[in-house]
RODO-2510 file (C-alpha; in nm, 4 decimals, decimal comma):
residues 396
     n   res          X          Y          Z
     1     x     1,7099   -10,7778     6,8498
     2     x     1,9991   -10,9024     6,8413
     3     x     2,2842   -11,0513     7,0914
     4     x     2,6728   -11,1077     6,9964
     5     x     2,8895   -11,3439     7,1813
     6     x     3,1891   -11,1845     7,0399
     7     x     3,1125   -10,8880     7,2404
     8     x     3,0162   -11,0434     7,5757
     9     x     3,3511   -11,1040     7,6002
    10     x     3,4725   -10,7679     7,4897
    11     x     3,6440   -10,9555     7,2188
    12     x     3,9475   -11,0744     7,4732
    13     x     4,1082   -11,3415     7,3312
    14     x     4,0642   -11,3185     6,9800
    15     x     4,2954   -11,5495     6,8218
    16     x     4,1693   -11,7829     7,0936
    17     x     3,8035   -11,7035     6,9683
    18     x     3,8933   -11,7449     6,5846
    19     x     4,0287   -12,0848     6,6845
    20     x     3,7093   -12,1779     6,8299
    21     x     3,5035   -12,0389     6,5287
    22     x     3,7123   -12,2568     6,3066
    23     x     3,6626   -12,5995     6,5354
    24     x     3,2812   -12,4978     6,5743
    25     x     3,2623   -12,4623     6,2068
    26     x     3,4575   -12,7696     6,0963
    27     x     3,3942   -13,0263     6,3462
    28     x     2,9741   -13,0266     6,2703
    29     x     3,0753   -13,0429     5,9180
    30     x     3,3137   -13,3477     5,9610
    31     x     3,0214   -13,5302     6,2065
    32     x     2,7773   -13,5060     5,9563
    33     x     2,9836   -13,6263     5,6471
    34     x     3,0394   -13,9546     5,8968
    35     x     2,7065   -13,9896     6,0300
    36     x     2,5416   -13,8008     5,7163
    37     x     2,3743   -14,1680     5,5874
    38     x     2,2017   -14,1578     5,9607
    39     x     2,1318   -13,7491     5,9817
    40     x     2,0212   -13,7044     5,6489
    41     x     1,9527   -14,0197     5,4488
    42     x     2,0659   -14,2184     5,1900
    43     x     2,1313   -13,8920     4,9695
    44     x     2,3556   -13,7694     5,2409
    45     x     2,6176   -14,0436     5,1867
    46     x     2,6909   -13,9188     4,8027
    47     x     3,0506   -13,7887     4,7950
    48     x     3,0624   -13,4043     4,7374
    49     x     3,0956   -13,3095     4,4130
    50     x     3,3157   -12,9727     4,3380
    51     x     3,1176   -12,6971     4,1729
    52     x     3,2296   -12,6826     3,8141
    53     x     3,2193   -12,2932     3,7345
    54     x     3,2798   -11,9594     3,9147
    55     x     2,9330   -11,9157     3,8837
    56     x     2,8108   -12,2798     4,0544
    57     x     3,0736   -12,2035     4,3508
    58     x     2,9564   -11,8709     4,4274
    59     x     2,5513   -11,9579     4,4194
    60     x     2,6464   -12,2615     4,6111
    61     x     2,8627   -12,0447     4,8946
    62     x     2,5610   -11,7828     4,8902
    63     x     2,2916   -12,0569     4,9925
    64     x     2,5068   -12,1903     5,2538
    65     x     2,5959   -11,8636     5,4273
    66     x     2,2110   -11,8450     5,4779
    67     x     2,2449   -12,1455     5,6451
    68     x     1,9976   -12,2073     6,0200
    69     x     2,0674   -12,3419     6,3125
    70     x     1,7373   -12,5980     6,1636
    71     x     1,9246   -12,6499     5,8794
    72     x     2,0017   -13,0201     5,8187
    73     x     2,3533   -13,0832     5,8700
    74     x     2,4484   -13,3445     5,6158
    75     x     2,3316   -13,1210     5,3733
    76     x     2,5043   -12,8205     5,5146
    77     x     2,8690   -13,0546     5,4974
    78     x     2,7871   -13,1737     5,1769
    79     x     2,8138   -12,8082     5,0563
    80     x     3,0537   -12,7348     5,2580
    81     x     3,2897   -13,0270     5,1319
    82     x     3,2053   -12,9290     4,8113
    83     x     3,3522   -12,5623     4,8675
    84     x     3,6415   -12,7299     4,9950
    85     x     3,7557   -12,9403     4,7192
    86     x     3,7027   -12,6674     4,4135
    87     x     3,9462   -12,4708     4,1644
    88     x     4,1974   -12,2428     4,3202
    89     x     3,9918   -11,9509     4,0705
    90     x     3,6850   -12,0288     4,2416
    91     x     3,8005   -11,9307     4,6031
    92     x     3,8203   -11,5324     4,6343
    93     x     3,4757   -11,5358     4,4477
    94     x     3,3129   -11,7277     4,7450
    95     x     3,4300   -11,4900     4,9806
    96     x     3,1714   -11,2375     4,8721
    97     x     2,9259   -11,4735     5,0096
    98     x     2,9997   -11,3781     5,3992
    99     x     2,8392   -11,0165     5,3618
   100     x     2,5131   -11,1562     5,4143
   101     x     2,6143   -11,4898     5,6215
   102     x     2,4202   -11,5697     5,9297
   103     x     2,6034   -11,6704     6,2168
   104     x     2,6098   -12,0494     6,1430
   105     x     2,6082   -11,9592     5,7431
   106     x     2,9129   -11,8050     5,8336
   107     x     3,0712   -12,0479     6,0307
   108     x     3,0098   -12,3140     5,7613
   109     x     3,1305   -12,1290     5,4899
   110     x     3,4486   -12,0573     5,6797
   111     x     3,5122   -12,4267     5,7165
   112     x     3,4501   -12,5054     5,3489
   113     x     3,6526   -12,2547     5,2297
   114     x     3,9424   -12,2901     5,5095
   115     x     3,9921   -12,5995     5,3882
   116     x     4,0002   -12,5354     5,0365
   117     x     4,2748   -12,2821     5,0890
   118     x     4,4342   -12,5088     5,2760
   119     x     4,4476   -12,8232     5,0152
   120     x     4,5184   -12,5722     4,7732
   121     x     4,8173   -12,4371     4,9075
   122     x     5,0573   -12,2218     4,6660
   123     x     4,7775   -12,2877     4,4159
   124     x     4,6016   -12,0148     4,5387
   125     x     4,8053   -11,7263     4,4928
   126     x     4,8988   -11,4470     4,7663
   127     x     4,8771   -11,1488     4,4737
   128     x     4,4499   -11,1762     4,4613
   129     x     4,4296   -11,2910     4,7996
   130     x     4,5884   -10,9453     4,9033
   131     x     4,4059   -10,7371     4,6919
   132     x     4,0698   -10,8669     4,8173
   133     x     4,2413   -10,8062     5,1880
   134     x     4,2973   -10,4646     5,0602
   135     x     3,9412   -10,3726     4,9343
   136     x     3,7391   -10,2044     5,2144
   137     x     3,4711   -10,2652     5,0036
   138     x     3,3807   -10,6198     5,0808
   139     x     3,3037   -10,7813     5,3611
   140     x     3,4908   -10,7640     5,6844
   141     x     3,4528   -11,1541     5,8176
   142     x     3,5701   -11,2267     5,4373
   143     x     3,8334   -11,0141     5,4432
   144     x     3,9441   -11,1608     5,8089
   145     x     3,9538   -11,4829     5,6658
   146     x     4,1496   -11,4011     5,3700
   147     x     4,4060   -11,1967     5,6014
   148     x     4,5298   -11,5077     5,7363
   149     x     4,5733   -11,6958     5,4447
   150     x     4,7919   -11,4538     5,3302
   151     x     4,9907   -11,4376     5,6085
   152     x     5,0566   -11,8098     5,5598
   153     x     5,1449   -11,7525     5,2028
   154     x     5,3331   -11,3863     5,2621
   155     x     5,3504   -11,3081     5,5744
   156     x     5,5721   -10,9788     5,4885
   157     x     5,3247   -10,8697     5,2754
   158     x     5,0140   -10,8987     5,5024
   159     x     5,2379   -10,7376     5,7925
   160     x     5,2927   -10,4031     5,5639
   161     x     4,9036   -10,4225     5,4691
   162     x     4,8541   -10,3401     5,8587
   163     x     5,0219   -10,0083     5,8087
   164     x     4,6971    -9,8532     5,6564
   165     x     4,4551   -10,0167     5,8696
   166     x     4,4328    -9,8187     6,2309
   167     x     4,0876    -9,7082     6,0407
   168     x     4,0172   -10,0142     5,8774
   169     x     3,6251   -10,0992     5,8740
   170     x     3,7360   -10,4720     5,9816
   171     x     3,7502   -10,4764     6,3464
   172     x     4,0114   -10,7841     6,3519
   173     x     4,2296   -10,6147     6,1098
   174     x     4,1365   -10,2972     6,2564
   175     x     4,2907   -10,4467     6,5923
   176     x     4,5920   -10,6096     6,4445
   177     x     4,7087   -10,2915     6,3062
   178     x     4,6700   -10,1181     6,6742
   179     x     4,8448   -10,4046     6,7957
   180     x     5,1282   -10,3563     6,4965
   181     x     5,1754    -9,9643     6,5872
   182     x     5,2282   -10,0207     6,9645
   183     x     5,4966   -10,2763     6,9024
   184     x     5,6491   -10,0686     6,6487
   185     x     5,7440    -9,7957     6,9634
   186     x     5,8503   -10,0584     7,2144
   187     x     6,1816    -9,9929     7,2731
   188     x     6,1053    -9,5778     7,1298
   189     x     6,1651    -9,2778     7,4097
   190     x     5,9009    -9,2024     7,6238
   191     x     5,7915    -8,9446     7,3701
   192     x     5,7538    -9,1246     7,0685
   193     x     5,5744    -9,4202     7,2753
   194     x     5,3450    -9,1626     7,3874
   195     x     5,2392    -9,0118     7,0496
   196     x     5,1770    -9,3943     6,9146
   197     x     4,9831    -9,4872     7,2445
   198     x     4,7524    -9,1545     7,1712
   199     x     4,7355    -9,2755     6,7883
   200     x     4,6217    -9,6384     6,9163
   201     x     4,3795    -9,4870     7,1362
   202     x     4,2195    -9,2728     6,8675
   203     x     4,1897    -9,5923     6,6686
   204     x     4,1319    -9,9092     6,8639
   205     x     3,7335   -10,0112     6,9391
   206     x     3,8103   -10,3621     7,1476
   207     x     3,7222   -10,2411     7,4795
   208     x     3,9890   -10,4393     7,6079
   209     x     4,2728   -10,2884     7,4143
   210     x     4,1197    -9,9289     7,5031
   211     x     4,1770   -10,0174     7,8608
   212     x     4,5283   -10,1265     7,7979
   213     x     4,6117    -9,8139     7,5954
   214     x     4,4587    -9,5667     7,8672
   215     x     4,6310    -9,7638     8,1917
   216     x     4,9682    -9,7189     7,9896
   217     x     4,8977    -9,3491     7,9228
   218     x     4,7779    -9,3431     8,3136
   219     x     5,0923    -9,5269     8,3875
   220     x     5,2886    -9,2181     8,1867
   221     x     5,1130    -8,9157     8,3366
   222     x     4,8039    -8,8573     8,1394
   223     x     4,4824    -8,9677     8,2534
   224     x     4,2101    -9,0862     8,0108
   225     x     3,8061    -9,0816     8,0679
   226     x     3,7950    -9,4297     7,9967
   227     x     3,4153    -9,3657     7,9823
   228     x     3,4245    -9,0819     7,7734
   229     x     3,6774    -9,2373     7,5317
   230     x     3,4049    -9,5664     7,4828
   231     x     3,0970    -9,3463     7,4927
   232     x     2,8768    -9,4272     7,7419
   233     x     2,5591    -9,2361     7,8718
   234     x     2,6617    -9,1365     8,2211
   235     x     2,4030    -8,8695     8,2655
   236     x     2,0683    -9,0560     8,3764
   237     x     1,7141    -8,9683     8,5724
   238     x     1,6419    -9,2654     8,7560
   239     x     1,2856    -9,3536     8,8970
   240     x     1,1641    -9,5206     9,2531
   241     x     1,1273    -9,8615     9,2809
   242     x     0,8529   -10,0688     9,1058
   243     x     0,7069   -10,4301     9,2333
   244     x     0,9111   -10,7071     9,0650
   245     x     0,8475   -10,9915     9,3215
   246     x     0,8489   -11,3331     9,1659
   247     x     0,9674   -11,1788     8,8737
   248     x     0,6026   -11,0300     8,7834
   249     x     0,7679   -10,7047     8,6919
   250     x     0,9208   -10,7445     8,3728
   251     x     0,6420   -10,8056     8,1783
   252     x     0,4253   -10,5450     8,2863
   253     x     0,3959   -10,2283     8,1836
   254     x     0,4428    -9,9858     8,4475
   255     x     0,3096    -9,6116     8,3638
   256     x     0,7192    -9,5105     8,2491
   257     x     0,7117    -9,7470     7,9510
   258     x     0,2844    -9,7364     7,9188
   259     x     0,2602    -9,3358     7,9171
   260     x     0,6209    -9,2317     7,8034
   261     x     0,8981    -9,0338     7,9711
   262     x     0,8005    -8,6638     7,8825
   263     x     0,9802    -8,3663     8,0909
   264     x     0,6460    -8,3856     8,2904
   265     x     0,6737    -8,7595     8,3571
   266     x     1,0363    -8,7555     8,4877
   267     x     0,9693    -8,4878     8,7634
   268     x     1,0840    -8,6341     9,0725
   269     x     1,3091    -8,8813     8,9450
   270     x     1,7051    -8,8754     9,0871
   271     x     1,9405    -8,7279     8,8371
   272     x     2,2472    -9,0172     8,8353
   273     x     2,5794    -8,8796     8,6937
   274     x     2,8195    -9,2455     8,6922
   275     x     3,1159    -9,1513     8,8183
   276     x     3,2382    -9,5649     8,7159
   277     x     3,5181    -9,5617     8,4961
   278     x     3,2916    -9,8538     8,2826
   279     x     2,9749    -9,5844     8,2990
   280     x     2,8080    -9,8516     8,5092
   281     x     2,5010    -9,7180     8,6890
   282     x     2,4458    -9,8113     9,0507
   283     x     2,1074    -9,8471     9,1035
   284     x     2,1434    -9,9911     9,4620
   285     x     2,2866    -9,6833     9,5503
   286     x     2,0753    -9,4401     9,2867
   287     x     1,7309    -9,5793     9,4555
   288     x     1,8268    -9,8691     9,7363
   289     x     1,9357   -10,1655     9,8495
   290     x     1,6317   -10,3734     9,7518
   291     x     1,5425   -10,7113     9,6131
   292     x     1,2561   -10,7766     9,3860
   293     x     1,2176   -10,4571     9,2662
   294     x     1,2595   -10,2637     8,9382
   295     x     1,3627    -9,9371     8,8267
   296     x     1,3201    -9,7108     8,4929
   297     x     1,6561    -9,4846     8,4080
   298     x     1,5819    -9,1873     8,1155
   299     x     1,8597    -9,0552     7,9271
   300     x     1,8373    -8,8148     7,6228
   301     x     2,0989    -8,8506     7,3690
   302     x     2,1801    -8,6020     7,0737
   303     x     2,2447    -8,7597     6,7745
   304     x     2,4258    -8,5078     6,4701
   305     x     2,2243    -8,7173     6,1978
   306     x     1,9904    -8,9599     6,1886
   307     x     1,9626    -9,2995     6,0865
   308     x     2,0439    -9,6392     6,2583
   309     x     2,2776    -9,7718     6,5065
   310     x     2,3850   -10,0107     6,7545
   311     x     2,2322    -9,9663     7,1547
   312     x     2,5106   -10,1757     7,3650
   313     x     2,3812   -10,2566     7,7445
   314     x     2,5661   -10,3997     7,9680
   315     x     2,3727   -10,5730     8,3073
   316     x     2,4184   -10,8735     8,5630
   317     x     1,9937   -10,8107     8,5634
   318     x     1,7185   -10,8468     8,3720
   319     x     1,6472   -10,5245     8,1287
   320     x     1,4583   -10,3793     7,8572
   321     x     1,5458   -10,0917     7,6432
   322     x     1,3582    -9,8447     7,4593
   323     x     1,4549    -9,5690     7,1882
   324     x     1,2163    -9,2728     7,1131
   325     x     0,9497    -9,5132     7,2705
   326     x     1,0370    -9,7879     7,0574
   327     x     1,1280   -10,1527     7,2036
   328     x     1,4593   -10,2054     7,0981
   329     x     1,5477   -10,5531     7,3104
   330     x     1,4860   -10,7506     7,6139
   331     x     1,6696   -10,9831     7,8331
   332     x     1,5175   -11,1770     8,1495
   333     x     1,8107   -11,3327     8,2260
   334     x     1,9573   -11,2315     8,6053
   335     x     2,3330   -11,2623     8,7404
   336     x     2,4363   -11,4645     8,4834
   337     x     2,7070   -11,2363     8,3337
   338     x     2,7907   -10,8270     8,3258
   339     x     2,9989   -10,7873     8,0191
   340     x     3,0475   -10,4790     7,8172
   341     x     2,8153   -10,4711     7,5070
   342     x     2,6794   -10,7687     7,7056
   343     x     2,3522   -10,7473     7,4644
   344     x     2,3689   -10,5302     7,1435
   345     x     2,0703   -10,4531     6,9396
   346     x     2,0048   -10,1897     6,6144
   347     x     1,7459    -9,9121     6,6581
   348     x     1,7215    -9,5856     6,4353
   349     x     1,7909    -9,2872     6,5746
   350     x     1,6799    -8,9065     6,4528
   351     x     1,9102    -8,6270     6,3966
   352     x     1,9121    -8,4518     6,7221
   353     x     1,7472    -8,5783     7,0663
   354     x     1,6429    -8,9047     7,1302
   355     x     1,5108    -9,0463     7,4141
   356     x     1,6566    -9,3752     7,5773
   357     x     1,4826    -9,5514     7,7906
   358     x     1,6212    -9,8634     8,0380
   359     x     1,3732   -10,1099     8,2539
   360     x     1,6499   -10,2709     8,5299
   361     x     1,4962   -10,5605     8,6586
   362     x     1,6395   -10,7343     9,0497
   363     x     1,5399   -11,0392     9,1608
   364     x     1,5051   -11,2104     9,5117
   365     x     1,8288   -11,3806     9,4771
   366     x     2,0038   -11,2860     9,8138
   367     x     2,3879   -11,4325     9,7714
   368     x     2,6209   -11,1517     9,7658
   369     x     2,7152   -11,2662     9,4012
   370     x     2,3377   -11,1456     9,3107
   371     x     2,3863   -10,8374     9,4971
   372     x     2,4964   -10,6157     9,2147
   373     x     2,1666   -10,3609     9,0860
   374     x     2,2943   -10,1371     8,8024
   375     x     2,3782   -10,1126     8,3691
   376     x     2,6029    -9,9828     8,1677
   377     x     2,4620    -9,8319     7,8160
   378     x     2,6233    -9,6614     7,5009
   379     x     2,5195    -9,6166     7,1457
   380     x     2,7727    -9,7004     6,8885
   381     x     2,8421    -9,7612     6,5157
   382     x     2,9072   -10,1697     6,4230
   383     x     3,2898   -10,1218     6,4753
   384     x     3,2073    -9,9840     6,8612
   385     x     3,2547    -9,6171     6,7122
   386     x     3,0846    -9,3732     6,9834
   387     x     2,7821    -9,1846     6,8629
   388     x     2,6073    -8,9021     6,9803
   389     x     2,6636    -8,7092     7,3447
   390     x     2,4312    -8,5264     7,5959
   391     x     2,4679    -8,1743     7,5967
   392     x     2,3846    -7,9597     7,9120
   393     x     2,0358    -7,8996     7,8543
   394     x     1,9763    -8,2633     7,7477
   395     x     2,1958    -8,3148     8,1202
   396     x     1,9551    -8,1068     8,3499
***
């Protein structure tokens, strides 16, 4: 399973949210270098020592990106500090290190090298800095990073990068360069503004800018599916209600999920076609107004080729989701949040139909902000790339 903050909030905000990442990163590491005699011992209060080859620096920024949240922190800033104060020829080399980072890895080895680059300054030279930026080979937080220390260093140079990067496999570069094109046609005629907002559309994954490029084109005479255009599963059969007072539903295994969703099963469930321009599914309205109850919604999805990709679910409820009968992920959590790509989990997929399955859970919560029954669900690539579609006979 797995659950991204960055897309909870539909990654509005992003400079604001690369601000935080560097604060979260470097503040832990500057705590524990003050308090590291306390948090980690006696050993903790030796100064950092630099690595002294390429190879030392890049074994050192490999074992920190695997860094835990259990991790001991005066160990994790001692490394950290170490990054910080090495050779300028040591830096790009380190960035290779953030393709297998976990989340805190990551944030660690951001600080340590952040603040190399930044003691370094002119020392580290914009010339490899923008080749790495331009290799779509490595990894895209590395890459990110790198991006804005050249813009620091050459800002020209990183703005004419953006030209080739409406495809770029680096969502925050990716997004910069949508951002780039649209101001390009600012003060353009109607027409040329027109052909650039289509172009952006094509191009841009943050749901957020997608829903600023289709009200402009709205705004201009030409409607987008705002669904369509993000890929969400509209076309559902939805069950009757199930017990779920006191919560006893979600863990138990009503015949849908125990027996499987075969043509057979689903006869007599409502067909639910979302008409929401988000894909949300109403389930107040698709079975009824009700409060500690649960509902199943089945939705077959054609895939052109196998192999694995990302389930996004969106829900203010509890839910679980299943893919060819597989548990992909579960969430009790109720009315705490209904964000696009709220959770996001991998599953793998088979060339042609597969079978989605969704467990909506309600409480007994009765203020009108707990009113809301429904989900929102599409399958996508990492970047937020649609994938797959439901054809008529997978509709029926």
């Amino acid at each position: 399973m797995n659950q991204r903050a960055n897309h909870r909030a539909s990654r509005r905000g992003l400079r604001a949210g690369m601000a935080w990442c560097w604060w979260s990163a470097t503040w832990p590491a500057a705590w524990a270098a003050a308090f590291g005699c306390w948090v980690g011992g006696a050993g903790a209060c030796r100064a950092a020592e630099p690595p002294a080859t390429v190879a030392a620096a890049t074994a050192l920024a490999a074992d920190l990106a695997r860094a835990e949240a259990s991790s001991r922190q005066a160990r994790l800033a001692q490394q950290a500090d170490a990054l910080a104060g090495m050779p300028a020829g040591f830096v790009i080399p380190c960035l290779v290190a953030f393709g297998d980072a976990t989340p805190g890895g990551a944030n660690w080895l951001r600080s340590g090298l952040d603040r190399a680059a930044d003691r370094l300054g002119g020392e580290l030279a914009a010339e490899p800095i923008a080749a790495f930026v331009a290799d779509t080979t490595r990894p895209p937080r590395a890459r990110s990073l790198a991006y804005t220390w050249l813009k620091s260093r050459d800002a020209g140079r990183a703005d004419r990068l953006l030209d080739g990067m409406l495809d770029d496999p680096a969502l925050d570069l990716r997004r910069e360069a949508v951002e780039k094109l649209l101001a390009s046609v600012a003060k353009a005629d109607e027409a040329a503004m027109k052909a650039a907002q289509r172009r952006a559309l094509a191009a841009a994954r943050d749901v957020d800018q997608v829903e600023q490029i289709a009200g402009w084109l709205g705004e201009h005479g030409e409607t987008v599916d705002l669904a369509a255009v993000l890929g969400f599963v509209r076309r559902w059969r939805v069950s009757d209600a199930f017990d779920n007072a006191k919560g006893v539903g979600f863990a138990k295994a009503y015949p849908p999920e125990e027996e499987g969703v075969t043509a057979a099963a689903r006869t007599g469930w409502k067909e639910v076609v979302s008409k929401d321009r988000l894909g949300s599914v109403d389930l107040n309205e698709a079975v009824a107004t009700k409060k500690g109850v649960l509902a199943y919604a089945v939705a077959d999805v054609a895939m052109p080729q196998g192999g694995r990709a990302e389930v996004r679910i969106g829900s203010p409820c509890a839910v679980k989701v299943w893919v060819n009968g597989v548990a992909v992920m579960a969430h009790e959590i109720y009315h705490a949040s209904e964000a696009v790509d709220q959770y996001v989990a991998p599953a793998d997929f088979r060339a042609g139909t597969n079978t989605i399955l969704v467990k909506c859970c309600q409480n007994e919560q009765t203020q009108a902000w707990a009113a809301d029954w429904k989900f929102q669900l599409r399958v996508c690539d990492r970047l937020g790339t649609p994938l797959g579609g439901q054809t008529k006979e997978e509709r029926r």
